[in-house]
C-alpha atoms as one frame of an Amber mdcrd trajectory, in Angstrom:
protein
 209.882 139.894  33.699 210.217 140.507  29.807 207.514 142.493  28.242 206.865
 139.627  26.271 206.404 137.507  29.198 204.463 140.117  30.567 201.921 139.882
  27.776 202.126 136.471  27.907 200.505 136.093  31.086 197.910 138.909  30.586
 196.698 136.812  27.349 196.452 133.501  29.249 195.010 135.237  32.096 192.102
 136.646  29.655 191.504 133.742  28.048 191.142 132.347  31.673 188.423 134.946
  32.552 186.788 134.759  29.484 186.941 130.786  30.089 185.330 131.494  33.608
 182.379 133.875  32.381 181.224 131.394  29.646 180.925 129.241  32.357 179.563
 130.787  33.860 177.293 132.581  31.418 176.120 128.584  30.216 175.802 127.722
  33.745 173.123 130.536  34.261 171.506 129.771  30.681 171.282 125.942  31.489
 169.429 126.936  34.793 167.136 129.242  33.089 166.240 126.445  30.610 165.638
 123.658  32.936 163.582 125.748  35.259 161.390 126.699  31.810 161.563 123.382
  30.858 160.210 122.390  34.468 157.580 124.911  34.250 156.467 123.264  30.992
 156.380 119.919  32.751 154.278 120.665  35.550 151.788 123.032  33.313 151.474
 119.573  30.949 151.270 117.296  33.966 148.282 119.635  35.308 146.732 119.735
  32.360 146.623 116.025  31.916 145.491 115.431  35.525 142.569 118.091  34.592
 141.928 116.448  31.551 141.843 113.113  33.498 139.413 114.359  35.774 137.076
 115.690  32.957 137.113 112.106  31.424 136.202 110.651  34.593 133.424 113.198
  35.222 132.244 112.336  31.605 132.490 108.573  32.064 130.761 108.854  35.611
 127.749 110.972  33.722 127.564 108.013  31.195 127.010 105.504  34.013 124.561
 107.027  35.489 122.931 108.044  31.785 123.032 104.182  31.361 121.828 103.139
  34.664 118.784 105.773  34.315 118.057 104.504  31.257 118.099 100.869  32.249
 115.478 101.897  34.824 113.238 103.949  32.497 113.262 101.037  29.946 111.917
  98.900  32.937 109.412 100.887  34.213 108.163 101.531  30.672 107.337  97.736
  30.747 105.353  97.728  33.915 101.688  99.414  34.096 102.575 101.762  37.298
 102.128 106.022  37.501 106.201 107.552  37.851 107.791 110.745  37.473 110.576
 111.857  35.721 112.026 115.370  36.934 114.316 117.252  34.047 116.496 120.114
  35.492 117.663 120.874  32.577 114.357 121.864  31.357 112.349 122.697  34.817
 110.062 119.988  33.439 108.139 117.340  35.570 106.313 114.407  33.271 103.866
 112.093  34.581 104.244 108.452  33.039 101.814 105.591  32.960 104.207 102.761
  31.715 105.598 104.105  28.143 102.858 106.860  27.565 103.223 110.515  29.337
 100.365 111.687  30.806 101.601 115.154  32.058 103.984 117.244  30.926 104.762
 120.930  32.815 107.163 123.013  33.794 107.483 123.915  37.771 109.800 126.258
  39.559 111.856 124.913  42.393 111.626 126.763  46.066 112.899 126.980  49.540
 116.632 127.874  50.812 119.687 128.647  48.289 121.700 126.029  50.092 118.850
 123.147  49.330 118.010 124.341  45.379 121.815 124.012  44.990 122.198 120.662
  46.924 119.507 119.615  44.222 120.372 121.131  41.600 123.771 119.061  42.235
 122.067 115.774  43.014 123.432 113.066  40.692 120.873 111.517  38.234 118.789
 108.882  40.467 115.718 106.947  41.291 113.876 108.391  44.468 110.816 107.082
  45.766 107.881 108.889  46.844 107.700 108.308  51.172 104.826 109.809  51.671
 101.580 111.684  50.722  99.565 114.121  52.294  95.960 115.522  51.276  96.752
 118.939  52.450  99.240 121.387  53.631  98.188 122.986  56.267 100.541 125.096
  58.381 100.979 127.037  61.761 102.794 129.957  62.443 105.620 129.384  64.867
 106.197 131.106  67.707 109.622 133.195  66.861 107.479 134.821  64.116 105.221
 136.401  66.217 108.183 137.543  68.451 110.140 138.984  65.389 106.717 140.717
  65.285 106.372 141.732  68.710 103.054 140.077  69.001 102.562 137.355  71.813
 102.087 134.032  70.441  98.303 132.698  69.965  97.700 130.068  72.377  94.616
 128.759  70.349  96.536 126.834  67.622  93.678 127.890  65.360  94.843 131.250
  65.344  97.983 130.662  63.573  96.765 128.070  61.093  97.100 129.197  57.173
  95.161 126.267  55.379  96.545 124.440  52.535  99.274 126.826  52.916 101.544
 124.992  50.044  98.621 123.703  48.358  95.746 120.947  47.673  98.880 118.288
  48.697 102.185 116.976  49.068 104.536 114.358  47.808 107.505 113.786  50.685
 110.599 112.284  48.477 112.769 112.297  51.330 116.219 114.310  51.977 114.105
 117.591  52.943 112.785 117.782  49.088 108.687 117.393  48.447 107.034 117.904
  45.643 103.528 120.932  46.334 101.554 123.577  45.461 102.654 127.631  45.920
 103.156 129.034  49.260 100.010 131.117  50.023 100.309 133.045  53.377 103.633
 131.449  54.267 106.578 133.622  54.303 109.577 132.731  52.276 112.186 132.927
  55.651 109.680 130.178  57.245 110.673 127.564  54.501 112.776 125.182  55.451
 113.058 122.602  52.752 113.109 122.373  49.084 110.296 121.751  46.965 109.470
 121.551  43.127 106.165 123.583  42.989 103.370 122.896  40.733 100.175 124.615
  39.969  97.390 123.423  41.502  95.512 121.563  38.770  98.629 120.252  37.540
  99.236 119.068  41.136  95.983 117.633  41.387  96.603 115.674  38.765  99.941
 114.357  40.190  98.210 113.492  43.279  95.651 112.190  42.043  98.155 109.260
  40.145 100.633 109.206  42.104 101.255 107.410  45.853 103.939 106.420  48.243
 106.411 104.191  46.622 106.029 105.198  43.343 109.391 106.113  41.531 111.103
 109.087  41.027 113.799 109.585  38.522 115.867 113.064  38.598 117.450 113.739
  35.075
């Protein structure tokens, strides 16, 4: 083989190698683009199905808004005692028809599991189930054991009178609506409870029975 032939062959064979890596090299770049391009896709597909779900959360709120407001506007008309609980403000009003009788602000109680569970609660109309003149309560018997104290057998012995207060309001779902626990430790509590003062409590009792409404804001 000529030396020109030679050289010949070594250019076409460079040009063939440089062919191959640009290729190559384009091949690797496309890859790298459609996998950022893909990564663009899904982050603007996630972001839509998050902004989806925020615009269903919002239109879900309005509903209820609405429907809570469809019921206020109704029970404004009628002549009946209600309550209206605001979490946002820790305020409980008492309503006779369209003019508020009561207007304070209570702390809600009892396990972290049942503040949060109604803290959560969507907006509603509850009804008041039941009503009880006092609250008196008895020491159960694993207290006294935690203690190491043998259980009273006279039931008198372990009574704490009016230990949440001059009354309750039962609204059902483990929540009531009483006083301040007064000799009744906090690990005893097993339900949730918005808790008034006692004369503002007094007031709400004295107003209020089963049946009326409810409506958590």
């Amino acid at each position: 083989m000529s030396s020109e032939t030679a050289r010949r062959v070594l250019s076409i064979s460079a040009i063939v190698l440089a062919s191959l890596a640009l290729a190559r090299l384009a091949d690797a770049f496309g890859k790298r683009e459609l996998m950022r391009v893909a990564r663009e896709v899904n982050q603007e597909l996630a972001d839509a199905a998050a902004e989806h779900d925020e615009l269903a959360r919002a239109v879900d709120g309005l509903e209820q808004d609405r429907h809570l407001l469809d019921q206020r506007i109704d029970f404004m008309s009628k002549r009946e005692h209600y309550l209206v609980i605001n979490r946002r403000r820790h305020r409980l009003q008492l309503y006779l028809g369209d003019k508020e009788m009561l207007d304070i602000r209570y702390r809600l109680r009892g396990p972290t599991e049942g503040v949060n569970g109604f803290n959560t609660l969507p907006k509603a109309k509850l009804t008041v189930l039941d009503k009880r003149e006092n609250t008196d309560w008895y020491k159960p018997d694993w207290m006294y054991k935690l203690e190491g104290v043998e259980p009273p057998r006279d039931a008198r012995k372990r009574l704490v009178r009016n230990g949440f207060g001059p009354g309750e309001l039962a609204l059902g779902g483990g929540i009531a609506i009483h006083g301040r626990a007064r000799g009744v430790p906090s690990e005893a509590v097993s339900h949730t409870y918005v808790e008034l003062d006692d004369k503002s409590l007094s007031a709400v009792l004295t107003a209020i029975e089963p049946g009326a409404n409810v409506l958590i804001e």
